[in-house]
N, C-alpha and C positions, 0 to 999 in steps of 0.2 A: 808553599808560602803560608806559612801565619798570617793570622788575624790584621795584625796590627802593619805586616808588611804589606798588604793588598791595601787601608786603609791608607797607611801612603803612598803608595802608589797610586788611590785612586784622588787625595790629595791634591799631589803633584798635577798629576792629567786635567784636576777640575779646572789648579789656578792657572794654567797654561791655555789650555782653552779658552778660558775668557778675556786674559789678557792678547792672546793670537788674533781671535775675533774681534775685540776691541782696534787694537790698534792696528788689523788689515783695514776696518771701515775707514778709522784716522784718517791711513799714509792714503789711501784710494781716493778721500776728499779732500786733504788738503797738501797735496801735494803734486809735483805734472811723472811721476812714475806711474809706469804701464808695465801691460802684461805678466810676465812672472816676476817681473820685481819687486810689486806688491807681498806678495805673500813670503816671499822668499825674506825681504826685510821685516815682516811684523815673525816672519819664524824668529827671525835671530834677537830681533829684538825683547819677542816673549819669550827664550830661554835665558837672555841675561838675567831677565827682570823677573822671573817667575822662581817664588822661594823653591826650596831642598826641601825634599822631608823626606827620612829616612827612619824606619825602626831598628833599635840596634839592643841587643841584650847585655842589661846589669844586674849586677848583684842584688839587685832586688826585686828583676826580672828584668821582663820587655818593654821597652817607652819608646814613644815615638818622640825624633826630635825633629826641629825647624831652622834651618839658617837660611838668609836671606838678606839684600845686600845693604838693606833700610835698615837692621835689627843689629846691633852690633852682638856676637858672638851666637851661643847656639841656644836654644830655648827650647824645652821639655814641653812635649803639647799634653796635655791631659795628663 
């Protein structure tokens, strides 16, 4: 793996993460779901909603890009 491929990947993992954790606290306080449903709907939930990032090689090298479903199209991070 490259540089830039670990860099989204570890991207990805960060924004997922904290949207997971965020919104398992959410559904467990305000809502009447129990036991594995909890987490099972803030997984699904923070894979919709957690941007793409992906490194992909051009012609002018390697960039990392971002789609996401608030962003319309695809966006060159750095």
């Amino acid at each position: 793996m490259t540089k830039l491929q670990v860099r989204a990947f570890l991207y990805q993992l960060g924004c997922f993460a904290i949207l997971f954790i965020s919104f398992r606290f959410l559904i467990g306080k305000y809502t009447n779901l129990e036991g594995l449903w909890i987490p099972f709907t803030a997984f699904a939930v923070g894979t919709i909603l957690s941007p793409k990032f992906q490194a992909a090689k051009t012609k002018d090298g390697e960039k990392l890009f971002m789609s996401w479903i608030f962003i319309k199209g695809i966006k060159q991070i750095g």
